[in-house]
C-alpha positions as a Python dict, from the first residue, in 0.01 Angstrom:
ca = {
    (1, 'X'): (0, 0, 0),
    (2, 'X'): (150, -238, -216),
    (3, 'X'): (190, -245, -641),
    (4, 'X'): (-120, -418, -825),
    (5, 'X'): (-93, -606, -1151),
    (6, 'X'): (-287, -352, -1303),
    (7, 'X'): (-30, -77, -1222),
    (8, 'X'): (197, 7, -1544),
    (9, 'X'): (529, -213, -1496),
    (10, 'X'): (724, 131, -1526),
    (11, 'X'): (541, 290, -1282),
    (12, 'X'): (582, 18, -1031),
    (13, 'X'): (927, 48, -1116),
    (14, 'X'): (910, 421, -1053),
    (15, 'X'): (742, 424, -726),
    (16, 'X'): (986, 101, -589),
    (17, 'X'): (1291, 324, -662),
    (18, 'X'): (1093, 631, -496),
    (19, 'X'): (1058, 386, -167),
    (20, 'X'): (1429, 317, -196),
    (21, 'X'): (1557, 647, -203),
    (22, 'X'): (1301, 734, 106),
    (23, 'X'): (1431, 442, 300),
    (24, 'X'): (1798, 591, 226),
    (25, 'X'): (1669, 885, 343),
    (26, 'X'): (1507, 742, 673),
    (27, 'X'): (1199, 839, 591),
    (28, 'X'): (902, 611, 630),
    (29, 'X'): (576, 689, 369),
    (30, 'X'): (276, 723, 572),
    (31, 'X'): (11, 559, 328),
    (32, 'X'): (299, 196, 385),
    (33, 'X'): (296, 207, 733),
    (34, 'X'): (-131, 305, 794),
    (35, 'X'): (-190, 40, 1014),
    (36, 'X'): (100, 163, 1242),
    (37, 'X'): (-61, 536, 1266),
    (38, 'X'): (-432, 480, 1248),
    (39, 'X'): (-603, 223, 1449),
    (40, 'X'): (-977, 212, 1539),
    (41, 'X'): (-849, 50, 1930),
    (42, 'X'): (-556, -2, 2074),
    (43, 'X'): (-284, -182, 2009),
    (44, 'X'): (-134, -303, 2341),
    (45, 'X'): (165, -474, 2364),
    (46, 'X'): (176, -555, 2728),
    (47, 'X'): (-35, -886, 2838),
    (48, 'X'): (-217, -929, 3152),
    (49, 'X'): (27, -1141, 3416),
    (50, 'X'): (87, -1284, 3785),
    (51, 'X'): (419, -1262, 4041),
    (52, 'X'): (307, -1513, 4295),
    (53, 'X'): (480, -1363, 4661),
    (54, 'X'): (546, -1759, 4709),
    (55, 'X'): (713, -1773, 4449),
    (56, 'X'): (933, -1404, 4491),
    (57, 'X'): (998, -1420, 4881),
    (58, 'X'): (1230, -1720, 4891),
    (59, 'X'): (1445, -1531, 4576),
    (60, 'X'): (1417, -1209, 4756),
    (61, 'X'): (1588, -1367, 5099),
    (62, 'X'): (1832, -1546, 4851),
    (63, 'X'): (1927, -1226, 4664),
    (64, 'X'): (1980, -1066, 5064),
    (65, 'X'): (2229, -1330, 5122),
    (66, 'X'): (2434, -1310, 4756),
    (67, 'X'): (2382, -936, 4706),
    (68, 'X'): (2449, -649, 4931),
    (69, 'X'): (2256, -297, 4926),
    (70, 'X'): (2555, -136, 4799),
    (71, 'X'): (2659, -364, 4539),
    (72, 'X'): (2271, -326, 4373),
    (73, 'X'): (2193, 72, 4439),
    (74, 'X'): (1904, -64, 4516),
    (75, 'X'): (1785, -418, 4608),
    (76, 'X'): (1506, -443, 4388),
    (77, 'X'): (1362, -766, 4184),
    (78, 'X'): (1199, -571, 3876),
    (79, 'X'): (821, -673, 3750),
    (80, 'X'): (889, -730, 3381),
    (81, 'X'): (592, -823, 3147),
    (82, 'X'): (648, -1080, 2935),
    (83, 'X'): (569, -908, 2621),
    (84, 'X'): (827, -680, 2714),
    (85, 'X'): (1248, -733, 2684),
    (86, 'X'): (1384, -831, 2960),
    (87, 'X'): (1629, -518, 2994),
    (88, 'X'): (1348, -266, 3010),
    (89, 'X'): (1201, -135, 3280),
    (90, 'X'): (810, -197, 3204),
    (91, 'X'): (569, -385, 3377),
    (92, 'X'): (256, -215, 3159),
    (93, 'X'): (210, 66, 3016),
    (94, 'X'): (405, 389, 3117),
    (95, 'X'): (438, 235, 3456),
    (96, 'X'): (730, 21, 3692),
    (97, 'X'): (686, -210, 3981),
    (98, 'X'): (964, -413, 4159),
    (99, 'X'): (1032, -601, 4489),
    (100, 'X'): (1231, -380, 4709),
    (101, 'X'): (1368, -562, 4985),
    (102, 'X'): (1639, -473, 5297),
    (103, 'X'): (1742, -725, 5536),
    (104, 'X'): (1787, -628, 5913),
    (105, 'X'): (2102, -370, 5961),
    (106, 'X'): (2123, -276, 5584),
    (107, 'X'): (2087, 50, 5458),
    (108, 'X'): (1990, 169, 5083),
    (109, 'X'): (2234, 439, 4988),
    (110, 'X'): (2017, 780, 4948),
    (111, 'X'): (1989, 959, 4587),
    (112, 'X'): (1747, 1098, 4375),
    (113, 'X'): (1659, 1070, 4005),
    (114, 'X'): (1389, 1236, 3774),
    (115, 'X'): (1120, 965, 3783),
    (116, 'X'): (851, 1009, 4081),
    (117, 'X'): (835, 678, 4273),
    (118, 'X'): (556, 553, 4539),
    (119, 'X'): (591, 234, 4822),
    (120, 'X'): (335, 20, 4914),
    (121, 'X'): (474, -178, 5271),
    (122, 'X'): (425, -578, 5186),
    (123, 'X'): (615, -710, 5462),
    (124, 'X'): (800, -621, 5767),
    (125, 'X'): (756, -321, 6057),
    (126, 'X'): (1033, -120, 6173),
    (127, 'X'): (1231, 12, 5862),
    (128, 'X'): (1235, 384, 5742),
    (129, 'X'): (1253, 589, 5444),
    (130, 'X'): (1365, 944, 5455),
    (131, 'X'): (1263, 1201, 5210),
    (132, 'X'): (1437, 1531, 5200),
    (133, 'X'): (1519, 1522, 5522),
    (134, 'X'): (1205, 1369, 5667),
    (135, 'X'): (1174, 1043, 5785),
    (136, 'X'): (868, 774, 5838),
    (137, 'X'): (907, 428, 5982),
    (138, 'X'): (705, 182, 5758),
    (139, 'X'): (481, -72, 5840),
    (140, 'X'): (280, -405, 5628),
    (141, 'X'): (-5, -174, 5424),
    (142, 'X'): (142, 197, 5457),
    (143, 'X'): (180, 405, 5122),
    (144, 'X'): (508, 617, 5119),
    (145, 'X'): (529, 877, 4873),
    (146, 'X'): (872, 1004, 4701),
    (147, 'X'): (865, 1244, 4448),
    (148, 'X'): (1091, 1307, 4153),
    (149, 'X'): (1424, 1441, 4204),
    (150, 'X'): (1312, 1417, 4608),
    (151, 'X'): (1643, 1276, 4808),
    (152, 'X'): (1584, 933, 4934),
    (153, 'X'): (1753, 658, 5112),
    (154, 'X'): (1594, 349, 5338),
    (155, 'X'): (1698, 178, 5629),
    (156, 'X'): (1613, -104, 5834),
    (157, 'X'): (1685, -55, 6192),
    (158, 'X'): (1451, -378, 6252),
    (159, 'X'): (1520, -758, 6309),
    (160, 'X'): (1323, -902, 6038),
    (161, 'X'): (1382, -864, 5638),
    (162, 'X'): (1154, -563, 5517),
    (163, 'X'): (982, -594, 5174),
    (164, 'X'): (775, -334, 4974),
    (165, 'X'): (633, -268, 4665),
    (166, 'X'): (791, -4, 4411),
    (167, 'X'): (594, 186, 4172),
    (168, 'X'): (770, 468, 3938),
    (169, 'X'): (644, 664, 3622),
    (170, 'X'): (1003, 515, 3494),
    (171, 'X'): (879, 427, 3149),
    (172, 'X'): (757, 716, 3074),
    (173, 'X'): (1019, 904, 3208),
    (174, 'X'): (1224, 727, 2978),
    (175, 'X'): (1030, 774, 2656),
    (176, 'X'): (1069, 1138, 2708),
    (177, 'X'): (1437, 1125, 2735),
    (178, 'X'): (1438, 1252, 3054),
    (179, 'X'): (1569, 1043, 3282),
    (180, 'X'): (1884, 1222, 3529),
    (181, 'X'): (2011, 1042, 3839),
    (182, 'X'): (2252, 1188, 4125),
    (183, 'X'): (2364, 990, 4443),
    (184, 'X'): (2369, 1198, 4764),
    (185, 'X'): (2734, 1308, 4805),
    (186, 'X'): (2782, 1484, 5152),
    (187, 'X'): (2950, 1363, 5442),
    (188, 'X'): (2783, 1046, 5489),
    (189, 'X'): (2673, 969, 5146),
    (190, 'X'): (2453, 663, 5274),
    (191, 'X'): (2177, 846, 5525),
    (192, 'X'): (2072, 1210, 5441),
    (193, 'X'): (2055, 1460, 5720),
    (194, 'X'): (1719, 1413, 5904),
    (195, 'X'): (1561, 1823, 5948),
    (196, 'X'): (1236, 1760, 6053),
    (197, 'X'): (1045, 1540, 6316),
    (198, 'X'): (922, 1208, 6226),
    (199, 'X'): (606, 1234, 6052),
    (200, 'X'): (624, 1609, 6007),
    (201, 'X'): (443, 1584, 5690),
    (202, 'X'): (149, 1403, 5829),
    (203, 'X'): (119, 1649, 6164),
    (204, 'X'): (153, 1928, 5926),
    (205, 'X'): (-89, 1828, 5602),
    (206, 'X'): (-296, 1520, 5656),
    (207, 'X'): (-514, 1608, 5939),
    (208, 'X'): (-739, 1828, 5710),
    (209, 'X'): (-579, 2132, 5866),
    (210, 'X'): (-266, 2307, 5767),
    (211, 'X'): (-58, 2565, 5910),
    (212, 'X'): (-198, 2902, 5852),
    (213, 'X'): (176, 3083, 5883),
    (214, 'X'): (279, 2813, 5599),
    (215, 'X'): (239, 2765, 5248),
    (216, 'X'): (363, 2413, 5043),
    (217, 'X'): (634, 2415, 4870),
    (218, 'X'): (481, 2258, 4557),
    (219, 'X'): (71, 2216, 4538),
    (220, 'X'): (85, 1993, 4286),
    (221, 'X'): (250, 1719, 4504),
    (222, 'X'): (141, 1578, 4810),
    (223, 'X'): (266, 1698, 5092),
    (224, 'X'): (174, 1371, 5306),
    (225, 'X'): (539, 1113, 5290),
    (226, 'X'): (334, 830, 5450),
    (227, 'X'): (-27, 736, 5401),
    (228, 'X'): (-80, 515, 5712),
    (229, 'X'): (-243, 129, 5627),
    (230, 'X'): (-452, 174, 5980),
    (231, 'X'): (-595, 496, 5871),
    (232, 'X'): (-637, 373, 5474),
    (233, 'X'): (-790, 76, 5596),
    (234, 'X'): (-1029, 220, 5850),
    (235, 'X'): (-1156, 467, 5641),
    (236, 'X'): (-1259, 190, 5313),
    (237, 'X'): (-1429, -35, 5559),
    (238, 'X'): (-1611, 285, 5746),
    (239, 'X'): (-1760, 290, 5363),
    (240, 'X'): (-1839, -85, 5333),
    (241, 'X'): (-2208, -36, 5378),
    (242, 'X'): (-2224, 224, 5039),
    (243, 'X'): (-2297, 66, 4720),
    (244, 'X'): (-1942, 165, 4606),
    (245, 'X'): (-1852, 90, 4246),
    (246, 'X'): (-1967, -159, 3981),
    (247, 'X'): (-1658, -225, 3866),
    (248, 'X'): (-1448, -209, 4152),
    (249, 'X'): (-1671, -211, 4479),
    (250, 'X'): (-1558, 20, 4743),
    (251, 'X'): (-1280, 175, 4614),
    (252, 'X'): (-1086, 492, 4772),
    (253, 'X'): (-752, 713, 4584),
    (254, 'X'): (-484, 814, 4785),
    (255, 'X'): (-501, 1193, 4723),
    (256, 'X'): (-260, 1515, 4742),
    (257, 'X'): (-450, 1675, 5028),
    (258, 'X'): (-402, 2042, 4865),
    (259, 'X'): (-533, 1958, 4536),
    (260, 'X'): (-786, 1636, 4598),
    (261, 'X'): (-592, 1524, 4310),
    (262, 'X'): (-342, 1223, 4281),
    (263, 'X'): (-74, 1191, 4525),
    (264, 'X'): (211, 1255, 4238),
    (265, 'X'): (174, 1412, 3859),
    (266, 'X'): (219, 1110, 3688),
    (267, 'X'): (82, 799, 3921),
    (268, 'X'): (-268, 750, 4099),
    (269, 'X'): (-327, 497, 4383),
    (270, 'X'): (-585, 315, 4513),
    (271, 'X'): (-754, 72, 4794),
    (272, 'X'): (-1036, -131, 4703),
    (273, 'X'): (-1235, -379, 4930),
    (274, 'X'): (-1426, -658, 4788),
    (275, 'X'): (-1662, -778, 4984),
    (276, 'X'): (-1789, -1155, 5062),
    (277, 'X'): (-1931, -1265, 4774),
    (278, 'X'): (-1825, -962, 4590),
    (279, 'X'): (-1809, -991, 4226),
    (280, 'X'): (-1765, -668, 4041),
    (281, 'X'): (-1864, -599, 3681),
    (282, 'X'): (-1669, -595, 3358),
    (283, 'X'): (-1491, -262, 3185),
    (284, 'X'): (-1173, -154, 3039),
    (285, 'X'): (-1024, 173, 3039),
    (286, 'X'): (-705, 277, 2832),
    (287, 'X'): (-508, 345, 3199),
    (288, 'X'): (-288, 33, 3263),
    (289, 'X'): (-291, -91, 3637),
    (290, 'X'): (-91, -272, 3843),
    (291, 'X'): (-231, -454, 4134),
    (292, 'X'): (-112, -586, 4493),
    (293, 'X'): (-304, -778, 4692),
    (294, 'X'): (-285, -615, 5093),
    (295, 'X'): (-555, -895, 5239),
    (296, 'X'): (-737, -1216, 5113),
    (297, 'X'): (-781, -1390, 4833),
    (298, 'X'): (-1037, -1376, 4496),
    (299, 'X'): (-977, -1363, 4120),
    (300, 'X'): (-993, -1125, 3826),
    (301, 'X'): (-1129, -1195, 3456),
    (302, 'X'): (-879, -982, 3244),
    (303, 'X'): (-953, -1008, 2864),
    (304, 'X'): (-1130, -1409, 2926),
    (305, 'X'): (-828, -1526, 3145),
    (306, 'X'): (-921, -1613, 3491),
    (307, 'X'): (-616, -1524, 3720),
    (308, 'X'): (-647, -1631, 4091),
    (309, 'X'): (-427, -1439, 4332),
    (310, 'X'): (-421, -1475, 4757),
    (311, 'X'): (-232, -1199, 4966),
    (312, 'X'): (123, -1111, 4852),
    (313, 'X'): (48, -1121, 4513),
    (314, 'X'): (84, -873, 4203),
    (315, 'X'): (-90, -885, 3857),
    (316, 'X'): (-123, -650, 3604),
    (317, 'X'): (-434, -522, 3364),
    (318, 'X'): (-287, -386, 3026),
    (319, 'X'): (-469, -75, 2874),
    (320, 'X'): (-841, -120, 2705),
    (321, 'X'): (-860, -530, 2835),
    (322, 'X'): (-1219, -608, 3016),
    (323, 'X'): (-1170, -701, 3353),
    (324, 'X'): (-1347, -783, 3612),
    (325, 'X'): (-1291, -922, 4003),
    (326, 'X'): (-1430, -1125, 4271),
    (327, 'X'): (-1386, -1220, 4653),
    (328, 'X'): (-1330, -1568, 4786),
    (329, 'X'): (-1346, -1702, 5067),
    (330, 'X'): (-1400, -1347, 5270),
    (331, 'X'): (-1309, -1043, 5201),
    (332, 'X'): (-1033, -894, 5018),
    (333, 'X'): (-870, -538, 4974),
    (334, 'X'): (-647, -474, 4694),
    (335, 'X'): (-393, -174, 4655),
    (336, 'X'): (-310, -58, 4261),
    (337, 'X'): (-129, 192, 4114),
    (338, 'X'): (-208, 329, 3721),
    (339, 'X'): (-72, 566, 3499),
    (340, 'X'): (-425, 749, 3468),
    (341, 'X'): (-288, 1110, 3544),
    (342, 'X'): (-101, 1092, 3280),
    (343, 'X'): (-390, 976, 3017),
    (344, 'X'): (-577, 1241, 3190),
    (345, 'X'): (-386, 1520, 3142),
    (346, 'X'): (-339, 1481, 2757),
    (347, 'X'): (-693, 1405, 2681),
    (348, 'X'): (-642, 1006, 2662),
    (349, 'X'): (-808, 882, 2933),
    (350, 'X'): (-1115, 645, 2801),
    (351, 'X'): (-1326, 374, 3022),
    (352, 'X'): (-1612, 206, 2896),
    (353, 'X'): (-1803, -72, 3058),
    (354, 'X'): (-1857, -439, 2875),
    (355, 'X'): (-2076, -540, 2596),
    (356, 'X'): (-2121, -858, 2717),
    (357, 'X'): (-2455, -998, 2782),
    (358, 'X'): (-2380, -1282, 2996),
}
């Protein structure tokens, strides 16, 4: 709202002194900042973008020889959109993905913190995460699970570098102010004290059965610490003949096995196959997504930009953009990650398919 000419010259003068003394005050009036408040979309900030895994590997075997574990807390090359400053910890929306990488003998000190984190395995076989006192090896295409304020620390007993994809709720952690962190500080403050048998979690809860005598800890976290790529993998092509999805062929969420609901509060996950030839139709929803490419090659259309992307790589789709994706040369399965439980759970989550005609 600004002063017309037709305004009396003392009341302009009035209501520029009023402004003043309100800014002194720090207080904003609503009816000069509308545009900020009321808006008939979406104003997104974040802008759809590409890490090429040629272009990250070499820097991530550079960074194992200049940087050690210990010296980093964690090794981890951080995903920052380019809309975004460089110091923050967003790759879109209310979510975080970075390059976590050990090379062979190192071992990632164990803590815990308040944001819930996931792992998607790019490369590598052999290397382990423990979570409160449980621990998995991981393998090229498993999905580890960590939830907040879980202790965790990684190793790689292997004898090749080990590389996987982080995703955390960290921005949104953040914009509540809620962010605590705590390294593991007894006896040997690097590995945490191992309590159950490997892959306890996924005898005891991921079988469809559970233990009778035994009740989980939390329901509203998954139980499961490693979603296994073999399994994932078999059980999206087992679907391949279905019509799947329009928008995103045959697409399957990683789900909390007591709830059918997402694997953590604040992050869902997915594996999609596109199939030869696929190419899926256009919609936007107001969950942002970030995508990892586990097999093949293909392209997306996100908001008219044609990004092509081959195994390896990650790209993200900011909230309420069209988007759309395609095969190429075979198949291709894609792994993604969004902050839809979030959107869900306060009444924000909106999809709608495209107008367009073409």
């Amino acid at each position: 709202m600004t002063a017309g000419p037709h305004l009396p010259n003392d009341l302009q003068a009035q209501r520029a002194a009023f402004h003043a003394e309100l800014e002194r005050l720090s207080i904003m009036p609503l009816w000069l900042n509308l545009g900020a408040a009321v808006q008939s979309e979406p104003r997104v900030e974040g802008v759809p973008h590409i890490w090429r895994w040629r272009d990250i590997k070499p820097m991530m075997l550079r960074g194992g020889d200049l940087i050690t574990p210990q010296e980093a807390e964690r090794r981890v090359l951080m995903l920052i959109n380019p809309a975004f400053d460089r110091k923050s910890a967003r790759t879109i929306g209310m979510i975080f993905g970075g390059i976590q990488f050990l090379m062979p003998g190192e071992i990632a000190d164990s803590h815990r913190h308040s944001p819930s984190a996931h792992r998607f395995i790019i490369e590598g076989d052999g290397a382990y995460t423990a979570v409160d006192g449980e621990r998995t090896l991981m393998r090229k295409g498993d999905y580890v699970t960590t939830p907040a304020w879980a202790w965790h620390d990684h190793g790689n007993d292997s004898a090749q570098p080990m590389a996987w994809l982080d995703g955390l709720d960290l921005p949104f952690v953040n914009l509540l102010d809620a962010n605590f962190f705590e390294d593991y500080a007894q006896g040997d403050h690097q590995r945490q004290p191992i309590l159950r048998e490997s892959e306890d979690s996924l005898h005891r809860w991921g079988r469809g059965l559970r233990p009778a005598w035994q009740a989980p800890a939390r329901s509203d976290l998954s139980p499961v610490l490693n979603y296994r790529w073999t399994t994932s993998r078999d059980a999206l092509h087992a679907l391949r003949h279905d019509a799947g999805s329009p928008f995103d062929g045959i697409i399957l969420e990683y789900v909390n096995p007591l709830t059918g609901g997402p694997t953590l509060p604040t992050l869902s996950a997915y594996l999609q196959l596109l199939r030869r030839d696929e190419h899926t139709q256009a919609h936007r929803h107001t969950a942002s997504t970030i995508y990892h490419v586990a097999e093949g090659g293909g392209g997306s259309r996100i908001g008219g930009r044609d990004i092509l992307w081959e195994e390896g790589d990650t790209f993200v789709i900011p909230s309420w953009v069209e988007h759309e994706h395609w095969s190429t040369g075979g198949e291709a399965v894609l792994f993604s990650y969004s902050d839809r439980p979030i959107l869900r759970a306060f009444g924000l989550l909106r999809e709608a398919a495209s107008g367009r005609k073409d």
